[in-house]
VEXVO-244293 format. One record per residue: residue in three letters; z, y, x of N, C-alpha, C in turn. Coordinates in nm, 2 decimals, decimal comma. Atoms other than C-alpha are relative to their C-alpha. Example, Ala and Ser with C-alpha at 12.3 -4.5 7.8 and 13.67 -1.06 7.14 Angstrom:
<pts>
PT  aa    nc3    nc2    nc1   cac3   cac2   cac1    cc3    cc2    cc1
PT ALA   0,00  -0,12   0,09   0,78  -0,45   1,23   0,00   0,12   0,09
PT SER   0,00  -0,11  -0,09   0,71  -0,11   1,37   0,08   0,11  -0,08
</pts>
This chain:
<pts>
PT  aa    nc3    nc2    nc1   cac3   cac2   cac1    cc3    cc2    cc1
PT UNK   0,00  -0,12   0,08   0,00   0,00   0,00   0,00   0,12   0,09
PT UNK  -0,03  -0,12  -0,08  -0,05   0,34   0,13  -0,01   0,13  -0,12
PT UNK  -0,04  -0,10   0,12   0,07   0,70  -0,02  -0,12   0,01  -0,10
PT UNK   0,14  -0,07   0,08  -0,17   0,82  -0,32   0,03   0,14   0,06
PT UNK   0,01  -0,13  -0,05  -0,31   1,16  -0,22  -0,11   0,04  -0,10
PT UNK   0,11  -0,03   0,06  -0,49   1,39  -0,46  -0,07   0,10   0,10
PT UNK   0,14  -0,04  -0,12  -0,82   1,47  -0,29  -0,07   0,13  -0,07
PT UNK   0,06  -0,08   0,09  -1,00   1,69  -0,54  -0,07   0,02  -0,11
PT UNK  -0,01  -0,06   0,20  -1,06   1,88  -0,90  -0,16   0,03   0,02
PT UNK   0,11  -0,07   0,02  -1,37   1,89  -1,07   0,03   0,01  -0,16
PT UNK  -0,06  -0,04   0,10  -1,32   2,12  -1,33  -0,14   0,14  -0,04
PT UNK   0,07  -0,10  -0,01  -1,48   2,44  -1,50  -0,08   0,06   0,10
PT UNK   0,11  -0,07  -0,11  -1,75   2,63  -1,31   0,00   0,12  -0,01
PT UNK   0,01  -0,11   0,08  -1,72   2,91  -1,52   0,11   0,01  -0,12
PT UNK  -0,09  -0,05   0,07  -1,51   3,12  -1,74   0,06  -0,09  -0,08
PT UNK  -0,03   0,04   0,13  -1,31   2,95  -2,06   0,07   0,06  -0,09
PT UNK  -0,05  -0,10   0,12  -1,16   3,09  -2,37   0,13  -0,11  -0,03
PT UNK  -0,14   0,06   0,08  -0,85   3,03  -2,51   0,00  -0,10  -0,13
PT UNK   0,03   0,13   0,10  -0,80   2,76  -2,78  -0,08  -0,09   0,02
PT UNK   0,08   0,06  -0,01  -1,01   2,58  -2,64   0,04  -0,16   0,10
PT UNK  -0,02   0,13  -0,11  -1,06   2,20  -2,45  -0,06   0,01   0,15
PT UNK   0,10   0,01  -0,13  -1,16   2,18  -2,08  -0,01  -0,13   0,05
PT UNK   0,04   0,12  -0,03  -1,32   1,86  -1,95   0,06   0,02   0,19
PT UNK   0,04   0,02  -0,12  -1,25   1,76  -1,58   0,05  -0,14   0,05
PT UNK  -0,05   0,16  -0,08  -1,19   1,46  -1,32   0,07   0,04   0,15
PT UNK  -0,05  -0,06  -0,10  -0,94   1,46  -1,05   0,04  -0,18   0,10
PT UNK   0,04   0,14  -0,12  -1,02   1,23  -0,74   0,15  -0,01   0,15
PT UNK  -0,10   0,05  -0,10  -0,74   1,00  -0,55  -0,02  -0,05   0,09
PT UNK   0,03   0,08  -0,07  -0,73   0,84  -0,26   0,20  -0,11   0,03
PT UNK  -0,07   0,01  -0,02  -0,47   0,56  -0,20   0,07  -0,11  -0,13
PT UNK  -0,09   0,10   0,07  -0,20   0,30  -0,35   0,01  -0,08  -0,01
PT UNK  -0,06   0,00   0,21  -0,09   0,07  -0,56   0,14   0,11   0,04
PT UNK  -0,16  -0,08   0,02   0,25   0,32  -0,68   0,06  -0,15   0,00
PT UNK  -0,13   0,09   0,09   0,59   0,09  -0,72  -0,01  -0,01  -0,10
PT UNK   0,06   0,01   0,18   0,55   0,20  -1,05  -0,08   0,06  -0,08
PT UNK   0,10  -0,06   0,08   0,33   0,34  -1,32   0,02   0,11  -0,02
PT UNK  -0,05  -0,18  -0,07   0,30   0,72  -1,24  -0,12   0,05  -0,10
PT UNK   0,08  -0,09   0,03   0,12   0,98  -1,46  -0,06   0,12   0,04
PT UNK   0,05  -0,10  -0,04  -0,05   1,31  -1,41   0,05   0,12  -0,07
PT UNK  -0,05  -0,13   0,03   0,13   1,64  -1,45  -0,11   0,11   0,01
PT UNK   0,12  -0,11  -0,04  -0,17   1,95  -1,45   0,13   0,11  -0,09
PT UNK  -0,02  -0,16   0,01   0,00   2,29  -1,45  -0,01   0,08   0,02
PT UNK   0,06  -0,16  -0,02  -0,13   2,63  -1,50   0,06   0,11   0,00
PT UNK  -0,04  -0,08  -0,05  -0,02   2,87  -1,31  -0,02   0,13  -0,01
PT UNK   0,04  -0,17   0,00  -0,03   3,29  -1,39   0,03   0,03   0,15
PT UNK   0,02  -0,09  -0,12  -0,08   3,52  -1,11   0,18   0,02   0,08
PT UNK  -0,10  -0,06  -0,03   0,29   3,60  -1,09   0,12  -0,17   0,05
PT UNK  -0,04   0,15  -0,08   0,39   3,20  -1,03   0,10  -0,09  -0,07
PT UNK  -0,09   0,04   0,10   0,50   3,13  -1,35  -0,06  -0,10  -0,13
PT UNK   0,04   0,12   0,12   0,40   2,77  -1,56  -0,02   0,06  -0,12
PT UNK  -0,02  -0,08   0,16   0,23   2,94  -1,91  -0,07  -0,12  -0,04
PT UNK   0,08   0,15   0,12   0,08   2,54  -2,01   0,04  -0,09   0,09
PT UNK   0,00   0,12  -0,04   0,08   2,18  -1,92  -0,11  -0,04  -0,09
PT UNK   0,02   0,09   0,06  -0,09   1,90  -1,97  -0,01  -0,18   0,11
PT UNK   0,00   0,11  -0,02  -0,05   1,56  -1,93  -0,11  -0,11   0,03
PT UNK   0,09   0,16   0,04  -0,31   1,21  -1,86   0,04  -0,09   0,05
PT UNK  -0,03   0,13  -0,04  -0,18   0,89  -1,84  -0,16  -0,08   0,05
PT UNK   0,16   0,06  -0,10  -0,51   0,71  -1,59  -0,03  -0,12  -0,10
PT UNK   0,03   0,15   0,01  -0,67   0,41  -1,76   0,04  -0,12   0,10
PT UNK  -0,04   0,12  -0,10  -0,59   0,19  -1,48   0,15   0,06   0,03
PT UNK  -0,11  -0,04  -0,05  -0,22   0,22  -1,39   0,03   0,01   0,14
PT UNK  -0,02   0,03  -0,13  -0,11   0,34  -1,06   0,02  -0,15   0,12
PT UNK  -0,08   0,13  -0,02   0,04   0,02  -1,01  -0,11  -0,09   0,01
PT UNK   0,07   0,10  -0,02  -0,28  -0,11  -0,97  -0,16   0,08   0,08
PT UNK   0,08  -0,08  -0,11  -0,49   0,16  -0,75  -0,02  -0,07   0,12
PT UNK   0,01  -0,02  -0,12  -0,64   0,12  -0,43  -0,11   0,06   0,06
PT UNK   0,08  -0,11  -0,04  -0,87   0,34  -0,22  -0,05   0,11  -0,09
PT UNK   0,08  -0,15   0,07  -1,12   0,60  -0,44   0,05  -0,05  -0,12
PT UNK   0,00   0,05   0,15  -1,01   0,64  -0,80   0,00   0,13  -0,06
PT UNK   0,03  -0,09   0,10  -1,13   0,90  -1,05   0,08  -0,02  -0,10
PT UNK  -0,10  -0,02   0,13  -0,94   1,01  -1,32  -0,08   0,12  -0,07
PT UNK   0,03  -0,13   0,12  -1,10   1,21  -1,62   0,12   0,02  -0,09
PT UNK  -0,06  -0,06   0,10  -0,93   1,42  -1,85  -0,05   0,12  -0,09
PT UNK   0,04  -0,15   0,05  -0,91   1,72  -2,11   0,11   0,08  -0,05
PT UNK  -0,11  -0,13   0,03  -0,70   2,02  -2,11   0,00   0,09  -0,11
PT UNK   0,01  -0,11   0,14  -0,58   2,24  -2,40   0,04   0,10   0,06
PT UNK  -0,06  -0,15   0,02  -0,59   2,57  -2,37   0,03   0,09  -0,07
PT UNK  -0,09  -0,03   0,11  -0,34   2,72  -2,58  -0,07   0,12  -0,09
PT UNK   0,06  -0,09   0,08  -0,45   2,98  -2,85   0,04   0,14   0,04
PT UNK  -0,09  -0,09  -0,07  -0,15   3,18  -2,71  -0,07   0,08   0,16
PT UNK   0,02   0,02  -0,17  -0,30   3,17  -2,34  -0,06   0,16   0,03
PT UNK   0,01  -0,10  -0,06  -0,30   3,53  -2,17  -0,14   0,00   0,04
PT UNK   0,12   0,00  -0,05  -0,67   3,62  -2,05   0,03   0,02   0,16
PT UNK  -0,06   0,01  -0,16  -0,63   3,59  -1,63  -0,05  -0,12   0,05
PT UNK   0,05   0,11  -0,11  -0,68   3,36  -1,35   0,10  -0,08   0,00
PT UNK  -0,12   0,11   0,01  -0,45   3,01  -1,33   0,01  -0,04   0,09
PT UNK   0,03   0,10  -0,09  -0,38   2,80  -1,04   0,00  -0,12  -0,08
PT UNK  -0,03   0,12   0,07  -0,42   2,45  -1,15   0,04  -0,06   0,11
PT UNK  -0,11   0,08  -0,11  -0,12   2,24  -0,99   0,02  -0,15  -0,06
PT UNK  -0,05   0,18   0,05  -0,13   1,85  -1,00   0,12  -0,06   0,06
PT UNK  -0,08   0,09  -0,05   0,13   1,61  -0,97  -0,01  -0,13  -0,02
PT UNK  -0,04   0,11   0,08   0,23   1,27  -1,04   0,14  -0,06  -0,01
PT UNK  -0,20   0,04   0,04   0,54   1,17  -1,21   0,01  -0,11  -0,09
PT UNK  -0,01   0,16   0,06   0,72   0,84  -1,32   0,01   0,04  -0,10
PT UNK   0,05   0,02   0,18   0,63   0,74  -1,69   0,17  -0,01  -0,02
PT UNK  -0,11   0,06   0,05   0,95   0,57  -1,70   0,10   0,13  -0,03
PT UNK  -0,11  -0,08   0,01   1,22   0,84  -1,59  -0,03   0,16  -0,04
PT UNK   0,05  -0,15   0,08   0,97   1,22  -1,61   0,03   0,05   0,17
PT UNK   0,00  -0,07  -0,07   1,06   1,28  -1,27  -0,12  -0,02   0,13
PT UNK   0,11   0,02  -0,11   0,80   1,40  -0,98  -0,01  -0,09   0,06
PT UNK  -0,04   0,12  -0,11   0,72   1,18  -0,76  -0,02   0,08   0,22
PT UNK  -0,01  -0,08  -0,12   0,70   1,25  -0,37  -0,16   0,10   0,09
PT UNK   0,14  -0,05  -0,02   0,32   1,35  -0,38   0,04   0,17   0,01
PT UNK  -0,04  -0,14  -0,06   0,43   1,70  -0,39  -0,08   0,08  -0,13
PT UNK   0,09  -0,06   0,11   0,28   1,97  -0,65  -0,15   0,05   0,08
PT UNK   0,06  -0,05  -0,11  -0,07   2,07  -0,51  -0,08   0,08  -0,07
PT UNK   0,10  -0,08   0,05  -0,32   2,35  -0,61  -0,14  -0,07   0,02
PT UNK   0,14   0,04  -0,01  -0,66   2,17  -0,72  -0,10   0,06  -0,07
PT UNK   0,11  -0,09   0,06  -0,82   2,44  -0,88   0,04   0,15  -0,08
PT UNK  -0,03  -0,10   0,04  -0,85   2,76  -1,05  -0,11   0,03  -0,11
PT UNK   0,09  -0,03   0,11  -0,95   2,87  -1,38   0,01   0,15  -0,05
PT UNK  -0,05  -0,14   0,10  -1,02   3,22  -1,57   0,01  -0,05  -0,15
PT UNK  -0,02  -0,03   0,17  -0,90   3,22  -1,92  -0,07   0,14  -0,06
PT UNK   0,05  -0,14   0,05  -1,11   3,53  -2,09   0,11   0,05  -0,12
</pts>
């Protein structure tokens, strides 16, 4: 087994609007986990402050990764959502207990909200 590492986001290209869904895929390298670990995405405002989440549990469970493994998802962008630039911060955290795991939070992208 070796650490999972997220490698990188493909996500928007271009602007998106609030209320809305955004498509992307976020590429690993690495594993099996100990245990079955999901994906935390949080969007970050300018000033360094979480205004969403969202969650994807992987079709395949960590617990059963090894080398390249894509992961699609879709994010909601709340109706509420300030117009501005986001960081998008991934993680992965155990299903079971909620808490991070040692992967770390990392910036894999950036979106404008209009």
């Amino acid at each position: 087994a070796s650490p999972i590492t997220i490698n990188q986001w493909e996500g928007p290209l271009s602007s998106v609007l609030a209320n809305s869904n955004i498509s992307f895929k976020l590429h690993f390298q690495g594993g099996p986990s100990q245990k079955d670990q999901a994906i935390l995405l949080s969007f970050v405002d300018s000033d360094g402050v979480v205004k969403f989440v969202s969650y994807v549990n992987p079709s395949t469970p960590t617990s059963q990764w090894t080398g390249s493994i894509t992961v699609p998802g879709i994010a909601r962008i709340p109706y509420q959502t300030t117009p501005g630039s986001y960081k998008v911060m991934a993680n992965l955290y155990d299903i079971s207990t909620g808490i991070q795991t040692s992967v770390g939070s990392v910036q894999v992208g950036l979106i404008t909200v209009l």
